[in-house]
SEVEXZA-971018 format. One line per field, with one value per residue (C-alpha): residue in one letter; x, z, y; residue number from 1. Coordinates in steps of 0.5 Angstrom, whole numbers. Example, Ala and Ser with C-alpha at 12.3 -4.5 7.8 and 13.67 -1.06 7.14 Angstrom:
BEGIN
res: c(a, s)
px: c(25, 27)
pz: c(16, 14)
py: c(-9, -2)
n: c(1, 2)
% end
This chain:
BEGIN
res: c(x, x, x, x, x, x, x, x, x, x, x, x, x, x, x, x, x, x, x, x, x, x, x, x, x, x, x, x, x, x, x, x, x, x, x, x, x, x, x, x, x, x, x, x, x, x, x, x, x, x, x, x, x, x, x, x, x, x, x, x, x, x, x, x, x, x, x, x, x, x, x, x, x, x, x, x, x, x, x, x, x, x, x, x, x, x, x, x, x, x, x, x, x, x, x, x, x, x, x, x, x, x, x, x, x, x, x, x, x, x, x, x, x, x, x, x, x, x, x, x, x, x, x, x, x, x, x, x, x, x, x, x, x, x, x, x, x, x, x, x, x, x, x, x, x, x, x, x, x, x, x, x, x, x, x, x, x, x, x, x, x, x, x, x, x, x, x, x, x, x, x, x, x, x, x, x, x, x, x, x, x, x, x, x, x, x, x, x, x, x, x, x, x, x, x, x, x, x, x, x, x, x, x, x, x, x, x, x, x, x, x, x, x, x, x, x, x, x, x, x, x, x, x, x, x, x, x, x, x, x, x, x, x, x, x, x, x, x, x, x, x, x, x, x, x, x, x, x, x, x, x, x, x, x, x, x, x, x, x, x, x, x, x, x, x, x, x, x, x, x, x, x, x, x, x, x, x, x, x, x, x, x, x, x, x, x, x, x, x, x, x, x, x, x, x, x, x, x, x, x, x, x, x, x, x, x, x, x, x, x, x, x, x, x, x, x, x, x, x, x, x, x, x, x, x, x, x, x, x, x, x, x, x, x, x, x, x, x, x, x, x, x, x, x, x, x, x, x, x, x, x, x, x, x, x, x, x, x, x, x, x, x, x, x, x, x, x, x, x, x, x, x, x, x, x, x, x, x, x, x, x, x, x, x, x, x, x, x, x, x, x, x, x, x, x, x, x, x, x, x, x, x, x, x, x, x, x, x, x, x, x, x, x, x, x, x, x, x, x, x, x, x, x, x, x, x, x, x, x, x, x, x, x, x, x, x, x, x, x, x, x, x, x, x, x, x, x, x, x, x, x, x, x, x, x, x, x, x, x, x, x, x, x, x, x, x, x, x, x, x, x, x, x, x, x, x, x, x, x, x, x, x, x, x, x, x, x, x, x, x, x, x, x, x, x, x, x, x, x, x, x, x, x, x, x, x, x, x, x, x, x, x, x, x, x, x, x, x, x, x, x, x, x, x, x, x, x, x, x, x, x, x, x, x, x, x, x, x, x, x, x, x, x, x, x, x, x, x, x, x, x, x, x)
px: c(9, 3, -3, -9, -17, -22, -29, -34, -43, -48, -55, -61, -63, -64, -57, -52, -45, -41, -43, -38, -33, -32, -32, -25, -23, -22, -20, -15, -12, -12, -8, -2, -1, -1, 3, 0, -1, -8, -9, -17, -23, -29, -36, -44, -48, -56, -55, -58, -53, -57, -56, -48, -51, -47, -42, -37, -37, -37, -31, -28, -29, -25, -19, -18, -18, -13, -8, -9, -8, -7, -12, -18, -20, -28, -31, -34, -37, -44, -41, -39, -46, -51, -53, -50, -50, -46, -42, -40, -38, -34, -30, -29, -27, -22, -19, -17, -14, -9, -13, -14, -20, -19, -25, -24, -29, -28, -20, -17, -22, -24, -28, -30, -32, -37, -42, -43, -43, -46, -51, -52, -53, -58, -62, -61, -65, -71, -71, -71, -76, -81, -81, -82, -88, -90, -90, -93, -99, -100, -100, -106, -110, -110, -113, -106, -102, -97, -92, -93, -98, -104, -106, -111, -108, -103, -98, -100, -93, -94, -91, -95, -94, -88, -85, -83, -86, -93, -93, -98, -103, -106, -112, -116, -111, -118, -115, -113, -119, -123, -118, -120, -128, -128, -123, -128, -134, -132, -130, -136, -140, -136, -129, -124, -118, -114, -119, -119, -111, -110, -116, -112, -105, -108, -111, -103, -107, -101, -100, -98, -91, -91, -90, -95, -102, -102, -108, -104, -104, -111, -115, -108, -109, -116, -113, -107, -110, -106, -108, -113, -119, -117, -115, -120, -117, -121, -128, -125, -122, -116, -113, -106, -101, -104, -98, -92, -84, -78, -72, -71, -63, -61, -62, -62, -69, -76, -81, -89, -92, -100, -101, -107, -114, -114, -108, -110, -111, -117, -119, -124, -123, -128, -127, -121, -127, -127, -131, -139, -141, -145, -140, -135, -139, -142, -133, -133, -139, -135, -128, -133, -136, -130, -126, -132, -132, -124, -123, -125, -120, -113, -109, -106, -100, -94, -91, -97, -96, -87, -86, -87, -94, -91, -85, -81, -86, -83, -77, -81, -80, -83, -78, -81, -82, -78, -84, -86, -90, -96, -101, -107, -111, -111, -107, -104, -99, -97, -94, -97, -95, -99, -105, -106, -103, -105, -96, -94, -96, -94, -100, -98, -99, -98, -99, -95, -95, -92, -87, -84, -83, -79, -74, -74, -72, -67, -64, -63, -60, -59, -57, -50, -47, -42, -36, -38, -36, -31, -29, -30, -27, -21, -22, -24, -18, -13, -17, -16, -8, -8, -11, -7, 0, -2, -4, 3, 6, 3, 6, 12, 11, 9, 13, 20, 16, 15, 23, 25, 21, 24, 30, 29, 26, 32, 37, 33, 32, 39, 40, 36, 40, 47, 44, 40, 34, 28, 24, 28, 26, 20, 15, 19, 18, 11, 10, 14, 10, 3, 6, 8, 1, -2, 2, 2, -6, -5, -1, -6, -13, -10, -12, -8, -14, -17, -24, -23, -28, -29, -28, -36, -39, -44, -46, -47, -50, -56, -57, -59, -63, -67, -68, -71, -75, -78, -78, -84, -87, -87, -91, -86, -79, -84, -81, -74, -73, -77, -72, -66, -69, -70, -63, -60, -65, -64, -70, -74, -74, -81, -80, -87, -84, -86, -85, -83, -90, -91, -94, -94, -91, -86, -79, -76, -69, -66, -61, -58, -55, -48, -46, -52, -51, -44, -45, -51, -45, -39, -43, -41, -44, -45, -45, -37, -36, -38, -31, -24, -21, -28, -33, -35, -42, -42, -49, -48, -54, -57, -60, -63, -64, -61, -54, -49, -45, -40, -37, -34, -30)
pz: c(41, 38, 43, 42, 45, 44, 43, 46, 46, 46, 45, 48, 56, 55, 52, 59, 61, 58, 50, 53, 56, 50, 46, 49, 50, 43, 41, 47, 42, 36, 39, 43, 35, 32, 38, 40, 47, 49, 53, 54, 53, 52, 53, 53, 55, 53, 49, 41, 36, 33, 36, 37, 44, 48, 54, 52, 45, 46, 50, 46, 41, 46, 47, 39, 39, 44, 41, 47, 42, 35, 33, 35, 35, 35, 33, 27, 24, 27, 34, 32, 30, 26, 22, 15, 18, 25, 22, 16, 22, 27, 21, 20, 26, 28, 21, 23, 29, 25, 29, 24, 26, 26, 27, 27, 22, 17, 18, 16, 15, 10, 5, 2, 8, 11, 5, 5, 12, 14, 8, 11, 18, 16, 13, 19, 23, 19, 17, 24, 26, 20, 23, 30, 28, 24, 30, 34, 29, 30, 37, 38, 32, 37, 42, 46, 48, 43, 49, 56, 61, 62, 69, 72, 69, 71, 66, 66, 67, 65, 60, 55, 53, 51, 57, 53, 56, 53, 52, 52, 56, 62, 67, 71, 78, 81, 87, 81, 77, 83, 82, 75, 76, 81, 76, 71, 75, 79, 72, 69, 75, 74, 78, 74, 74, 78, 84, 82, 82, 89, 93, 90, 92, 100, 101, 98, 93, 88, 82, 75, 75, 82, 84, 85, 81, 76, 72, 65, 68, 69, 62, 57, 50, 48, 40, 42, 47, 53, 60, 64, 61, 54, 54, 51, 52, 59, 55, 52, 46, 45, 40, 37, 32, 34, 34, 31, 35, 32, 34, 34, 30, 35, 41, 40, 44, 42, 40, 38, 31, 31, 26, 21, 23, 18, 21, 28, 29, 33, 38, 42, 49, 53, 58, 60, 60, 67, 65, 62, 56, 59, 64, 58, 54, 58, 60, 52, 52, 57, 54, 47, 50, 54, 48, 44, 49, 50, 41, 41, 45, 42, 36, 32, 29, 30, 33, 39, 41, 41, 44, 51, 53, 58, 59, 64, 62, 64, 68, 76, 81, 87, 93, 97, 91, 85, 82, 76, 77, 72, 72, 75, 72, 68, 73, 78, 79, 84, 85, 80, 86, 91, 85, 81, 85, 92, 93, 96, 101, 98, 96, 96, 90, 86, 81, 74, 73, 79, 78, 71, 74, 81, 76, 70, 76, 80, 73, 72, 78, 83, 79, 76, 83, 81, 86, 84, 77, 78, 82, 78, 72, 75, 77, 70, 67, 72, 70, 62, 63, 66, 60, 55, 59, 59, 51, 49, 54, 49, 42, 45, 45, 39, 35, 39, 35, 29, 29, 31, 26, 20, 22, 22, 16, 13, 16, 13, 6, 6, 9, 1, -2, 2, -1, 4, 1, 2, 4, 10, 12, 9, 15, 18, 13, 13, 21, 21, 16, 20, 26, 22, 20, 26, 30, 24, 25, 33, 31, 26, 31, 36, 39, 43, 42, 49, 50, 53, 59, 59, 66, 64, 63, 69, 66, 60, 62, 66, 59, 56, 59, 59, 52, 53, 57, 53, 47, 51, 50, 42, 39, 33, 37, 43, 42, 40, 47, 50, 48, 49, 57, 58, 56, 62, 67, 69, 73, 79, 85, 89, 96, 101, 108, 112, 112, 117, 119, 119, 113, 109, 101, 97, 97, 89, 88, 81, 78, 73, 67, 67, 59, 57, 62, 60, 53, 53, 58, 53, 46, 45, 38, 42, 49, 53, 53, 47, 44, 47, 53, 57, 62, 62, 64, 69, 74, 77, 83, 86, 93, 97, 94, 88, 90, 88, 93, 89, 82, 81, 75)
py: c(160, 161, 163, 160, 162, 156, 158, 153, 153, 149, 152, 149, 148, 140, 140, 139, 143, 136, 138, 144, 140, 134, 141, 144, 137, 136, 143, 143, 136, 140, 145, 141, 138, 144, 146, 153, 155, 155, 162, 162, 158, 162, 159, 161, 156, 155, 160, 160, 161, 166, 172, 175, 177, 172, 174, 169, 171, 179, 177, 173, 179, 184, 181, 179, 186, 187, 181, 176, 171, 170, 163, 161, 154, 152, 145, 148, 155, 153, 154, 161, 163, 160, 168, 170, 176, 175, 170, 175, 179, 175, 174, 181, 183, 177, 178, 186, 183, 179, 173, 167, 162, 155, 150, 142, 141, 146, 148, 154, 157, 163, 167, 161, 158, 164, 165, 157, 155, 162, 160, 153, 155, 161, 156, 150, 155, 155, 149, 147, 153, 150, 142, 145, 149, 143, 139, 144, 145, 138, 137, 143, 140, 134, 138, 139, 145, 148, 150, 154, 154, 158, 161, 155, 149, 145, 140, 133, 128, 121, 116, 112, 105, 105, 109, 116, 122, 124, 132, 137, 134, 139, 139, 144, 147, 148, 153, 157, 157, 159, 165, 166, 165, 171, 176, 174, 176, 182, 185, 184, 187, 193, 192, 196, 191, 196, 195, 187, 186, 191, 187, 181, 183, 186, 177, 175, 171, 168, 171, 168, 170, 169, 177, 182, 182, 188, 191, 188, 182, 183, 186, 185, 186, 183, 184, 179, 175, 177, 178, 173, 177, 175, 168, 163, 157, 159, 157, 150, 154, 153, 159, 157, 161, 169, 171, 170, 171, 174, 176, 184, 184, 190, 187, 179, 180, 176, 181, 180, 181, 178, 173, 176, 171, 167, 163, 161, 155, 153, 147, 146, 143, 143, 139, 145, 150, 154, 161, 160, 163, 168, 171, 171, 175, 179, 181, 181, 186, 190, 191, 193, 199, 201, 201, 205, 210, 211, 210, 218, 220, 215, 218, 212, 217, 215, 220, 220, 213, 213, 219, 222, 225, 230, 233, 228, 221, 215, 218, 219, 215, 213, 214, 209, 203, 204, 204, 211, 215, 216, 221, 220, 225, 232, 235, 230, 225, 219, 213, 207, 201, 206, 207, 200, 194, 197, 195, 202, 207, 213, 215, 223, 226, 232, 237, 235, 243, 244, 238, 240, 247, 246, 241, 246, 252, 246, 245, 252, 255, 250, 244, 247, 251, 256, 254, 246, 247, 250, 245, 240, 244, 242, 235, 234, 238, 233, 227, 229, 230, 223, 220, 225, 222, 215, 216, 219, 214, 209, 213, 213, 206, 204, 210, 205, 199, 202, 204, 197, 194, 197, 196, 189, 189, 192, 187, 181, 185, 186, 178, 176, 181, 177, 170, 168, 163, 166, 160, 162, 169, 169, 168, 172, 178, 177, 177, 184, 187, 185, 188, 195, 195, 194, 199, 204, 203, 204, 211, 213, 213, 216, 222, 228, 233, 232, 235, 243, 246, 254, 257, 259, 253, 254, 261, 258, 253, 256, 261, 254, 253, 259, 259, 251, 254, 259, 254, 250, 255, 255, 250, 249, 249, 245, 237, 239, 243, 237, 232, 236, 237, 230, 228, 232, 228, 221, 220, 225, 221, 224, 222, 223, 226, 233, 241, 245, 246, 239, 237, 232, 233, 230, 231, 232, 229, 231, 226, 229, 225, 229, 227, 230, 237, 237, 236, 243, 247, 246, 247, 240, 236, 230, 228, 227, 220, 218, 217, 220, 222, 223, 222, 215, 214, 218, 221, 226, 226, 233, 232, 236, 243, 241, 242, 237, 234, 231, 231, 224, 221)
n: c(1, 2, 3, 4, 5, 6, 7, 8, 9, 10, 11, 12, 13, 14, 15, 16, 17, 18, 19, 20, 21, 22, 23, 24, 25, 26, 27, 28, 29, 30, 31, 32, 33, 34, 35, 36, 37, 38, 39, 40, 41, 42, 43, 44, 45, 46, 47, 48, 49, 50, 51, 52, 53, 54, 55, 56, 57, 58, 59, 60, 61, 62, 63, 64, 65, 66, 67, 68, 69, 70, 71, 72, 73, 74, 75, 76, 77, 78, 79, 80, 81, 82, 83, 84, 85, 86, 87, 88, 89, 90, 91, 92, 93, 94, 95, 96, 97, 98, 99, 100, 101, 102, 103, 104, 105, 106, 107, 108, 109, 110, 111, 112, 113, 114, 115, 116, 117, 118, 119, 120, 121, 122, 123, 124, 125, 126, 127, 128, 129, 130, 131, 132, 133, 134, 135, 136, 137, 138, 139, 140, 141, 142, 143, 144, 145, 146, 147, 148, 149, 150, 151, 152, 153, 154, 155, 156, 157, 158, 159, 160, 161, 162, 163, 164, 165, 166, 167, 168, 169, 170, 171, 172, 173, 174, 175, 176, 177, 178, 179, 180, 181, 182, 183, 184, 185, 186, 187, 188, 189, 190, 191, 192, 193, 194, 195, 196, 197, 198, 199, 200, 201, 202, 203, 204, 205, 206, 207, 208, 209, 210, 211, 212, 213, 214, 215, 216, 217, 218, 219, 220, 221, 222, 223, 224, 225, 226, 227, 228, 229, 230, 231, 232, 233, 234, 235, 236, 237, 238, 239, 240, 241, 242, 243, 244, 245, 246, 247, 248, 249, 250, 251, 252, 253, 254, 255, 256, 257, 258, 259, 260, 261, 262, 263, 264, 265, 266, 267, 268, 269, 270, 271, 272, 273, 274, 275, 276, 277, 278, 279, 280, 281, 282, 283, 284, 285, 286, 287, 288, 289, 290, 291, 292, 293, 294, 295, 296, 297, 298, 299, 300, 301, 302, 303, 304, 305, 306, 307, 308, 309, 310, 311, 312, 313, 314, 315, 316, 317, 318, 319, 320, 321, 322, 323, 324, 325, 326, 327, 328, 329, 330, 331, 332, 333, 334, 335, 336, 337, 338, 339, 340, 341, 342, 343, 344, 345, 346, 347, 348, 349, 350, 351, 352, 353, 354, 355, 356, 357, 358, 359, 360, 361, 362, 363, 364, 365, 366, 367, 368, 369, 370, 371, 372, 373, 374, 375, 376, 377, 378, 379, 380, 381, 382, 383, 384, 385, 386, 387, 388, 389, 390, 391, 392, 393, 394, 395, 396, 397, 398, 399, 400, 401, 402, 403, 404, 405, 406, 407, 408, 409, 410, 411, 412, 413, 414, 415, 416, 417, 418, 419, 420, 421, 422, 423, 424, 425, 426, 427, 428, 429, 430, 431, 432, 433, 434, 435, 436, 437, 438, 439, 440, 441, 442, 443, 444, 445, 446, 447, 448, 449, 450, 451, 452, 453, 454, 455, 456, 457, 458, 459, 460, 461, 462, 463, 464, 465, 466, 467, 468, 469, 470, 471, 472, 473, 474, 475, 476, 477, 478, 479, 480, 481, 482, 483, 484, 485, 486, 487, 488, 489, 490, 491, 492, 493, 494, 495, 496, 497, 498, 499, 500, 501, 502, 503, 504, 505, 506, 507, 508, 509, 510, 511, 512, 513, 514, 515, 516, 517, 518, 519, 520, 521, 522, 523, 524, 525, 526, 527, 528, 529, 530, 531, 532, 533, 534, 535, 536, 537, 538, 539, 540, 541, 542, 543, 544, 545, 546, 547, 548, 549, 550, 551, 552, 553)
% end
């Protein structure tokens, strides 16, 4: 009996569970008359079906490649993904797995079907993008909101005469916008945003996102109107259309883009207004002159903003919160909770140069110990042995098929041969054929060529980093080498506690990213567990000294 999988979604939040369950209801019908076994239901729900990124469809996808089933069955192409591009490839991928796709609107479906229904879909969400801001715009230009709340206002819930809800509507949160006034008026005294968000945090004053108050939340960004200082809608100034929202194809995450000025929809709304005129331009002039000072010593090339100013940027943390560990000045670090919102008490710091050079020295000498190499050396070698036994065991397996099924074919070439009518045997000949293909395509990836470590890899390894070490100091070879030393680190955890002495410093535990360690120790061209019989995403911790405990596969 043919296995079935059934694919159900539905898209937005104000649709309900039942849109899924009436979708497997009528699959499930279509299947017992087509008399296939219904071995799965995938399902996503409240999710767009404009991004492939979706649990139930990445699921559906890795058993398809596996041969759990033979037919998917959806309402229509449309539930599958509405993208050209997604679409295209669901179709790819289930078609080289021998999987048909079936939908109750479409049928069978085919080439023919995924360039017109993907074409279809692709322009649905546009059209339906365009109405949706069309009746947006008209809601600001009505002097409502065009979607979300500000910090300061509540949303107003009523019915109209006619008994459907009004939307847009809001008022002033009095408690709130007393919050608003004194952010305003602190920064216009002089407060620096990350003494206004620590004073707010230590009186437990509520937060927009209900968390804890942070310095962003505070200045934003004047050039895209974030951030509580930023916000006209705070001086009855309603700004619409500043930016513009797309999703980004890798991740299926929404991202900014500012929309040029001349595409700002603007109203005005004064009876929302919380700030005076004098106070908001007496914080615009102080943004301006902060701005002008600071322009001097910004650059706005690339390279300078996408890479890491320091050596390990972005990988220090806080032992006590989680939070990083930024710099303070030209010459320490320290934990950005305890700094800016007042949320940490680690408020020990350390000297950058000092920090750089005690984890260059741990991963040096400390971080690759000789006798756990060796130790792991051996681990790894079983663990490998294992995966290689494992994967003779399955071409064995497929190389027995492959026997099989030839032989198979033979009997019904010869039954044709005998007389036999070839309606009769034809379904049968065409079923064998696609599994010879799939299992010769499963005999002809795979691999018996597993990864091999030297007994020397430590001594090795430590060589290696000497010479990154050295090419620090070589402007030419300098980002190359800083590349290369922060993939072997996963994060710094710097830990305040005391010296023999009883003094108080900070602690330094190294975890190191194994895959990258391994790749530089055995001269690997990209990093084990990218592919093959290897680590997979394995973190090797070094704690105390640097030594590691314990090497685990």
């Amino acid at each position: 009996m043919t296995a079935a999988a059934i694919y159900a979604r539905y898209s937005s939040d104000l649709q309900r569970d039942a849109s899924i369950e009436d979708q497997i209801r009528l699959c499930k019908e279509r299947a017992k008359r087509e008399g296939w076994r219904v071995v799965n239901c995938y399902t996503d729900h409240a999710i767009s079906g404009a991004s492939l990124i979706r649990p139930g469809m990445q699921m559906l996808l890795q058993d398809a490649q596996a041969g759990k089933f033979d037919v998917i069955v959806a309402e229509a192409i449309d539930r599958l993904s509405r993208d050209q591009e997604d679409i295209a490839h669901i179709y790819k991928r289930t078609r080289f797995a021998s999987v048909r796709i079936v939908t109750l609107s479409e049928g069978d479906v085919n080439e023919l079907h995924i360039g017109l229904k993907g074409t279809m879909g692709a322009l649905f969400l546009k059209d339906l993008a365009d109405k949706t801001r069309r009746g947006l715009r008209g809601r600001v230009e009505a002097g409502k909101s065009g979607g979300g709340n500000s910090f300061g206002y509540d949303v107003v819930r009523r019915l109209d005469t006619d008994g459907l809800p009004v939307r847009g509507e809001r008022k002033i949160n009095a408690a709130q916008a007393g919050i608003v006034r004194r952010i305003f008026n602190d920064y216009a005294a002089g407060k620096a945003p990350q003494a206004i968000a620590k004073q707010l945090n230590k009186e437990a004053v509520p937060s927009p996102s209900g968390t804890d108050w942070g310095p962003s939340t505070i200045h934003g960004n004047p050039d895209r109107g974030t951030g509580i200082l930023n916000n006209e809608l705070y001086v009855g100034k309603l700004v619409w259309n500043r930016l513009r929202y797309i999703k980004d194809p890798e991740t299926g995450k929404r991202v900014s883009r500012p929309n040029p000025e001349a595409e700002w929809i603007t109203q005005d709304v004064p009876d929302l207004r919380i700030i005076a005129d004098d106070l908001w331009q007496a914080v615009k002039a102080r943004q301006k002159s902060l701005r002008s000072t600071r322009t001097g010593k910004k650059s706005s090339g690339y390279w300078d903003r996408r890479r890491p100013h320091y050596l390990f940027s972005g990988l220090m943390r806080c032992g006590c919160c989680g939070g990083g560990f930024v710099v303070l000045n030209a010459e320490r670090i320290g934990c950005a909770n305890a700094r800016n919102k007042g949320t940490c008490d680690n408020r020990h710091t350390i000297r950058r140069d000092a920090l750089e050079a005690t984890v260059l020295e741990g991963l040096q000498s400390r971080l690759m110990d000789p006798a756990l190499c060796d130790e792991f050396c051996k681990e790894y070698t079983r663990h490998t042995n294992r995966l290689r036994n494992e994967g003779n065991a399955r071409h064995k397996v497929d190389r027995a098929a492959l026997v099989k099924i030839d032989r198979e074919l033979d009997r019904l070439v010869q039954a044709l041969m005998d007389g036999v009518p070839a309606s009769r045997v034809k379904d049968k000949i065409t079923d064998l054929e696609n599994r010879k293909a799939e299992t010769e395509a499963r005999i002809r990836d795979a691999t018996d060529n597993p990864v091999l470590i030297h007994p020397n890899m430590a001594n090795y390894y430590r060589d290696q980093i000497g010479a990154l070490r050295e090419a620090l100091g070589d402007e030419l070879a300098r980002v190359q080498a800083a590349d290369l030393i922060r993939k072997l680190v996963d994060k710094i955890v710097l830990v305040p506690g005391t010296d023999e002495e009883g003094h108080t410093s900070l602690s330094i535990d190294l975890h190191g990213h194994l895959a990258g360690i391994l790749s530089l120790a055995t001269k690997a061209k990209r990093p084990l567990g990218e592919s093959g019989p290897s680590v997979e995403y394995i973190k090797l911790v070094a704690g105390g000294g640097f030594e590691p405990p314990t090497f685990r596969l």
